[in-house]
Each structure stands twice: as C-alpha cells, then as structure tokens.
C-alpha positions in Angstrom: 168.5 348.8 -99.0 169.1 346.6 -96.2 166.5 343.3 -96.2 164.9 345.2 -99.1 167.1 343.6 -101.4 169.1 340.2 -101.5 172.2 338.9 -103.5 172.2 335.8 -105.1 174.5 333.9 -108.0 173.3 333.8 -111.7 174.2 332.4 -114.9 173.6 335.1 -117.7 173.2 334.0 -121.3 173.8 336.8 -123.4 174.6 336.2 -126.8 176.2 333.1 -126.6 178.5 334.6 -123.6 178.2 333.0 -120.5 178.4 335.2 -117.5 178.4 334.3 -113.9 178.0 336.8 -111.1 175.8 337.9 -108.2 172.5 339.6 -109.0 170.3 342.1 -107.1 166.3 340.9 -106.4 164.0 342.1 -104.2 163.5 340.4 -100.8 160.2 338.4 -100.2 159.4 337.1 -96.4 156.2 336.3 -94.9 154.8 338.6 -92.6 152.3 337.0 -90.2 149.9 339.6 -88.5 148.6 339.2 -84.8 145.7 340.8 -83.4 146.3 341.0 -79.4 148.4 338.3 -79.9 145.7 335.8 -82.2 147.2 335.0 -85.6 145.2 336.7 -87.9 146.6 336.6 -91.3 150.2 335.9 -93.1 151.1 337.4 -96.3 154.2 337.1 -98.4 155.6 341.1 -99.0 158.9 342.6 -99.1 160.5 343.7 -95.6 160.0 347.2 -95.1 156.9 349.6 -93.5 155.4 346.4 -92.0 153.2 348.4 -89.4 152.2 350.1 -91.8 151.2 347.1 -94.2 149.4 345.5 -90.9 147.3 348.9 -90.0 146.2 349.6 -93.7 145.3 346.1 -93.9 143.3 346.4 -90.8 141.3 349.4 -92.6 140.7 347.4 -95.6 139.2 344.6 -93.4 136.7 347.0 -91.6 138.6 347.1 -88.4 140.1 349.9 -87.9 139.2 353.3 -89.3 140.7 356.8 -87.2 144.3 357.1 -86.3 142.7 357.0 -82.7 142.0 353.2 -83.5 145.1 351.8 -83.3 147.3 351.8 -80.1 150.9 350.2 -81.2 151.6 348.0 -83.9 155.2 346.1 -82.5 157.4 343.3 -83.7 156.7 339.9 -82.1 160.2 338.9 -80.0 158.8 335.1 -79.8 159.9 335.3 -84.0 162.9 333.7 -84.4 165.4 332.1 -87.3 167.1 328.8 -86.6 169.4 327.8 -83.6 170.3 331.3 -83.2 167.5 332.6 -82.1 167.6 335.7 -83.6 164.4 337.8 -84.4 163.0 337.7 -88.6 160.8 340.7 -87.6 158.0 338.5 -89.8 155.5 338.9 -87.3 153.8 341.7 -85.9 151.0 342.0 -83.2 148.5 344.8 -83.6 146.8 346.3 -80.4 143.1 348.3 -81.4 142.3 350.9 -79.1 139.3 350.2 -76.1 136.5 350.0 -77.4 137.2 348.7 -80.6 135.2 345.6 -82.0 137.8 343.3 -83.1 136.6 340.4 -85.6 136.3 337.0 -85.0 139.0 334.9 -85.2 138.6 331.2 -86.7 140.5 328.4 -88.3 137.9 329.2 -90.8 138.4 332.9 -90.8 136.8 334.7 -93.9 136.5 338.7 -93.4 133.5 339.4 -95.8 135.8 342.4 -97.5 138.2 340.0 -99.5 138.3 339.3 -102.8 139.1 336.2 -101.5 136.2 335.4 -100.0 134.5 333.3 -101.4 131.5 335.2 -102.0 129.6 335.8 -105.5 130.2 339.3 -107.0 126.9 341.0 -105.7 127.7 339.9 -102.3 131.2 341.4 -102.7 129.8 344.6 -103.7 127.4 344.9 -100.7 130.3 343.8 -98.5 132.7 346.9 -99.2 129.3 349.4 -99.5 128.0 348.6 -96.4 131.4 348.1 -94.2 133.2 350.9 -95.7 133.3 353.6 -92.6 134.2 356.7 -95.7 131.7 356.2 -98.1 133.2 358.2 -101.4 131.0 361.3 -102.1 129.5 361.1 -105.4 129.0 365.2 -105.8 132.7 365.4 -104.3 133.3 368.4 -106.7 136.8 366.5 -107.4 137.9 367.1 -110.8 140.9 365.9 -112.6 142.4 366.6 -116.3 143.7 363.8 -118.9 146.7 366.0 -118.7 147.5 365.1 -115.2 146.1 361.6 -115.2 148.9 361.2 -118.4 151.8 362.1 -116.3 151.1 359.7 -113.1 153.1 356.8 -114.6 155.7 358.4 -115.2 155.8 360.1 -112.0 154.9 356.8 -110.1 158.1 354.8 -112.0 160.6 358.0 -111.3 159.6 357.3 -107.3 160.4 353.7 -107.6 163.8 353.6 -106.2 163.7 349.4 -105.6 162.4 348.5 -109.2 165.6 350.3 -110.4 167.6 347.8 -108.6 165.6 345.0 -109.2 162.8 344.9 -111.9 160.4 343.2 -109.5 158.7 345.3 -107.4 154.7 346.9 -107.9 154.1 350.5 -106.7 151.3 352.4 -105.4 151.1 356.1 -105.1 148.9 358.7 -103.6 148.3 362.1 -106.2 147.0 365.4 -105.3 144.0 366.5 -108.2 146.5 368.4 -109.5 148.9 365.5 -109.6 151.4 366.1 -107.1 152.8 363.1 -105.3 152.2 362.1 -101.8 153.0 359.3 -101.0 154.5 356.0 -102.3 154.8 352.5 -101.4 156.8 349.6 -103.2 156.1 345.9 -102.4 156.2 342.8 -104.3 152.5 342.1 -103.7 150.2 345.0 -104.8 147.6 344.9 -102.4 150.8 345.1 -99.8 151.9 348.0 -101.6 148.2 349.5 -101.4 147.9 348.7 -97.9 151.3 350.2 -96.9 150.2 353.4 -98.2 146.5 353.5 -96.2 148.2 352.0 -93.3 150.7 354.9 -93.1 147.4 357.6 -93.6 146.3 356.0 -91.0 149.2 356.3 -88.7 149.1 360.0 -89.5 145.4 360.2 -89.0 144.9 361.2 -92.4 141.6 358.8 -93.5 139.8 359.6 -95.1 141.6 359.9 -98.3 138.7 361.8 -99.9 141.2 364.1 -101.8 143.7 362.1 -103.5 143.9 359.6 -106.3 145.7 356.3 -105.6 147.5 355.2 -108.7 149.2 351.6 -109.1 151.6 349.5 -111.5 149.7 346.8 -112.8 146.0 346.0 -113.2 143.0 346.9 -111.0 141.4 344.3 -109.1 138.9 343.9 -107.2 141.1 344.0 -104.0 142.3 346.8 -104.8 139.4 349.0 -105.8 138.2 347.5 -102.2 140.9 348.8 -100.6 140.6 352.2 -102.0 137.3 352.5 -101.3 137.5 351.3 -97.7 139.5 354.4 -97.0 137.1 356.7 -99.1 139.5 357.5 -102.0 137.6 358.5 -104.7 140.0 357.6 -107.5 141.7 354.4 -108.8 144.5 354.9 -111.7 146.1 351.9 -112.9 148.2 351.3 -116.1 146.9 347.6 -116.7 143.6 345.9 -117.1 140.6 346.5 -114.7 139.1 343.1 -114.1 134.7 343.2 -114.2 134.2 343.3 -110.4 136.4 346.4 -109.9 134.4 348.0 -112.1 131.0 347.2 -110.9 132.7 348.3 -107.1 134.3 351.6 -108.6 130.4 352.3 -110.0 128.3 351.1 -107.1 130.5 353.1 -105.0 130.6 356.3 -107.1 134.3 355.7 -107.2 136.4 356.8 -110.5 138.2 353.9 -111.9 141.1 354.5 -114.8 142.7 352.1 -116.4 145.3 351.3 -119.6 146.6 354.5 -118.3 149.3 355.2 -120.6 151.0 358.6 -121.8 147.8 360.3 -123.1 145.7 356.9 -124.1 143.6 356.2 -121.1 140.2 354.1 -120.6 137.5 355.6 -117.8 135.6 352.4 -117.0 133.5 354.6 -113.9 133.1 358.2 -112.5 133.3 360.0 -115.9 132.1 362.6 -113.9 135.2 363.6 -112.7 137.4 363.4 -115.8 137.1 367.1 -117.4 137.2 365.4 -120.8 
C-alpha cells in the first residue's frame, strides 16, 4: 500500500486482556496545490492519485473543464522532509493550458464554488448554476431502478480495498445506469475522494459525466452535490444524511439526489424523475 497506509503501536483492551502490537491506519498528509507555481490551496488527504485530486479540484472550482485544459500536473522538487532533504511529494503545481483564465489568487482567497465560502445558501446555489461549464440536462432520458440503486453500497464497500485494512477511509464511485462500476476513489476526506474521481475523467477527457451516477460512503453535502454537478453528473447516491443545501442544489440544478441508501430502503430528496419507482 506503500504511503497509503502507516504502522503504528497500540494498546488493545479486549476483555480485560491487554494486548500490545502495531496496527494498520490509513496515511493522512497535506497536500498543498500550486497553480503556475502560486499556492492555491492545501488539503489534508491520503497519499495516492494526487494529480488527480488537484485536477478534479480544479473542475469543481470552475477552472478547468476539457482534458485539453490542463497541460501537466507535477510534483514540486522544492518539497522536502527535514535535514535530509528528501522530497514528501505534498505539493503539486498545476499548469492550465494557454488561454485558460486562471482565478485570482489572494491571502484572502474565496472561490465563490465552496461550501466554504462564506456565502448564504441562495448565493451558493447561483454560484454552482451559473459557473458550472455541464449544466445537468433535466429531460436527460436517464433512468435508473431501486433495484440497482440497492446494490451500489455493496458494490462501492466490495471495491474498497484500503478500508479493509484500516476502517478509516470514505469512497466515492462512479455507476453506469445499469449499475456497473467505473470508477473508484478512496481518501480520508470525501470531497478528496470525489475530486480524485473527476480529476481522473478529466485526465481521460471524459467530462462531462452526463451518464453516470456518483455514489459515496457517508452523507451528502453540499460540497459534494457541488462537485457533482460542476462536472454535469446527473446523480448523487449516498448512504447517509443529505444536509438542506444539497438538496436545494440537486433541485435547482435538476440533479437526482439519493440518500439513506440502504439495501432496498432508500430516500429521493430530488429528480424523482429519474427513479422508475
């Protein structure tokens, strides 16, 4: 698994017996992302498809949007651990294309696409509607059955080869209609996850992802139904909670949002229209 994973020395209690011995967890580094060689953002994610992570990221922020977009995505050699020197590969330094607008890069930086924005809900919603490049077709024909939206978790936890070793990993996946897997991401953070899928569509000039249905681990928030909809997938599946704002996204946008998706119990929060029900 290589810097996937770490070792590290724990006391187990189990019933009354002590145990001491090394455990497996999942790695978490920061990863700082450069755009032509300006900081840009940092985010804490496990090692692993980091241009990826830094591309999709770039599509959620508006930036980038066609595989044509993006001219290299490489590790910075100036990123180095202790007296050593060696390189942590924790940041990266994305080069657009010509031609490509890049943002504007502040100390007070605030990409109008973030949950974290700071701005109120209906500002939010505008943000993602009127930056997204792949709007999500309302009369997309797209149809999908409770039967196949019931075996996604399943099939998203048998791909999750990390969380087997570690228990602490979230997972994003990209479905076919008819439920096939794609694609498959693990990360500690879920938007990372997310991001590491769209980044890698994008790398294969595959965006928009107006034929699949992105399904993740935990709950559905607003980041996330931003992300999806930034790279025009038309439906969200997650097995948790949806919070309020990704709900008003998923129907402002005419996305499908599906949530407490579990076995054959599932709630459709927006786009009924798709679910043959």
């Amino acid at each position: 698994m290589g810097r996937v994973t770490v070792r590290r020395p724990v006391v187990r209690v189990r019933g009354g017996r002590v145990d001491r011995r090394a455990d497996t967890l999942v790695a978490e580094e920061p990863l700082e992302i450069r755009l032509e060689g300006r900081a840009l953002a940092i985010t804490m994610r496990t090692p692993g498809d980091d241009f990826a992570l830094a591309a999709g990221f770039l599509v959620s922020e508006g930036v980038l949007a066609r595989g044509e977009e993006l001219a290299s995505v490489t590790y910075c050699a100036g990123a180095v651990d202790g007296a050593e020197g060696g390189n942590t590969y924790n940041v990266v330094d994305v080069r657009p294309a010509a031609g490509v607008e890049l943002p504007k890069i502040t100390l007070e930086r605030n990409f109008s696409t973030t949950s974290s924005c700071g701005l109120c809900g209906k500002a939010s919603l505008d943000a993602v509607r009127t930056t997204t490049r792949w709007p999500v077709a309302r009369d997309d024909g797209m149809r999908l059955t409770t039967g196949v939206l019931a075996v996604l978790p399943d099939r998203l936890r048998a791909g999750q080869r990390v969380f087997d070793r570690t228990g602490g990993l979230h997972a994003a996946a990209l479905f076919t209609p008819d439920g096939e897997l794609i694609d498959l991401r693990e990360d500690v953070g879920r938007h990372n996850a997310v991001d590491k899928l769209i980044g890698r569509a994008l790398q294969q000039d595959r965006l928009p992802l107006s034929d699949t249905v992105l399904m993740v681990s935990g709950r559905a928030s607003f980041e996330l139904a931003q992300k999806a909809a930034m790279a025009g997938i038309p439906v969200l599946a997650a097995v948790s909670a949806p919070s309020s704002l990704a709900v008003d996204l998923a129907a402002e946008t005419g996305m499908t949002l599906v949530a407490f998706l579990r076995g054959d119990t599932m709630n459709v929060y927006a786009g009924e229209h798709r679910i043959a029900l």
